[in-house]
C-alpha positions in Angstrom: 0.0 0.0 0.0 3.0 2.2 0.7 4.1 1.8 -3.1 0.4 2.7 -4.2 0.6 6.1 -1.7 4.3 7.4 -3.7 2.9 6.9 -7.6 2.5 10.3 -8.8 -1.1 9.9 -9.9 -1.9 13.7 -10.9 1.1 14.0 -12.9 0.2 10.1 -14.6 -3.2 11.4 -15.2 -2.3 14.5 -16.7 0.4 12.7 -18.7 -1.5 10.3 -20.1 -4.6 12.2 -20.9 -2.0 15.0 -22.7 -0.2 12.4 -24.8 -3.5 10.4 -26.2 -5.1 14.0 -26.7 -1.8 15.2 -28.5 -1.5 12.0 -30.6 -5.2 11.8 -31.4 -5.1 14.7 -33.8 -2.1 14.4 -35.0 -3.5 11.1 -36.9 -6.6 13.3 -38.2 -4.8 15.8 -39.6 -4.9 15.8 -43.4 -7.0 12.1 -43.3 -10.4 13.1 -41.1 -9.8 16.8 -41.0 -7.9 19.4 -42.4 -4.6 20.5 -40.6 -6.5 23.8 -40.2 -10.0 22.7 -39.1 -10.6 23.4 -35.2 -11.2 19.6 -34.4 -7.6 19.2 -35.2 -6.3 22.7 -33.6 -8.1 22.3 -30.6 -6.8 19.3 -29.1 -3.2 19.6 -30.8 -2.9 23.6 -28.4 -4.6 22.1 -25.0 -2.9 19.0 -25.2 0.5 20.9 -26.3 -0.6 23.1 -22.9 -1.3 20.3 -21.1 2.0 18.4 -21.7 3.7 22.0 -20.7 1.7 22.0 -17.5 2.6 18.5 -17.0 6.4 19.5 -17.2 5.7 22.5 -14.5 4.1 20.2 -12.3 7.0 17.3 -12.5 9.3 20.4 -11.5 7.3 21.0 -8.7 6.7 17.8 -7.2 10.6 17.4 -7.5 11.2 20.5 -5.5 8.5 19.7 -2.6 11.0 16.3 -2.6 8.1 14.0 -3.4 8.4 11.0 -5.9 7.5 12.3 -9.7 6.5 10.5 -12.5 9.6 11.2 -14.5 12.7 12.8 -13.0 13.3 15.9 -15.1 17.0 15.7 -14.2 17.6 13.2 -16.5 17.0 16.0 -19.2 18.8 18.5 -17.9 22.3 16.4 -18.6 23.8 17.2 -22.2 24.6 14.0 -23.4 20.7 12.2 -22.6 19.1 15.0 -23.9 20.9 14.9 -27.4 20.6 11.4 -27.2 16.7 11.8 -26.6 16.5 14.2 -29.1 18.2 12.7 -31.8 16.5 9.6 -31.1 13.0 11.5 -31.5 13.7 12.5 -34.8 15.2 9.7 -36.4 12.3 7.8 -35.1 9.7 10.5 -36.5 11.5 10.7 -39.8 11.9 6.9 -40.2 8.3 6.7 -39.2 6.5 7.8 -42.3 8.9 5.0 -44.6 8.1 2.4 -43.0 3.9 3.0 -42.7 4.5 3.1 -46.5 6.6 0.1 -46.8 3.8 -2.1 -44.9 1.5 -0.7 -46.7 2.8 -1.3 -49.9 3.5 -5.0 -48.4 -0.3 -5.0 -47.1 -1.8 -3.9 -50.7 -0.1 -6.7 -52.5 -0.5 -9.3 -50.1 -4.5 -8.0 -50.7 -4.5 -8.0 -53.9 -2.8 -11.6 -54.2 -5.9 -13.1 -52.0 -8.1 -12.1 -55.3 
């Protein structure tokens, strides 16, 4: 019960609900909705202010000396945040190759079952 009493559960919440409400939109826009229709803007700005609230509040719970969800120090070294960031982008510019590669994979394997 003492493990359940230290999880951050504000800053999981608001991390969680940020994330899916970021990610949501960003997989509408230019399939569902336009980039500039408000069902994608909406949710990609409160979400975006959400995660940045999220961030605040990590930096908070750190100074109080309570247990955060993720330790924000680990950013503030050089080396893991270029790591982190370099691993963010190749992963979000590899990304969009390989949706098209398994979708090229899935179309033929489709049109083979005919």
């Amino acid at each position: 019960m003492e493990k359940l009493r230290r999880v951050d559960w504000i800053g999981t919440i608001l991390f969680v609900a940020s994330s899916v409400g970021f990610l949501i939109p960003i997989t509408w826009g230019g399939v569902m909705y336009p980039w500039d229709h408000w069902r994608t803007l909406v949710p990609l700005i409160l979400c975006g202010a959400g995660l940045i609230v999220f961030i605040i509040y990590e930096e908070w719970i750190t100074r109080r000396g309570l247990e955060p969800m993720i330790r924000l120090s680990v950013f503030k070294n050089r080396t893991a945040a270029v790591t982190y960031l370099a691993t963010f982008i190749r992963k979000f510019l590899l990304f969009p190759t390989v949706m098209l590669a398994l979708r090229s994979i899935l179309v033929s394997n489709l049109a083979s079952m005919r």
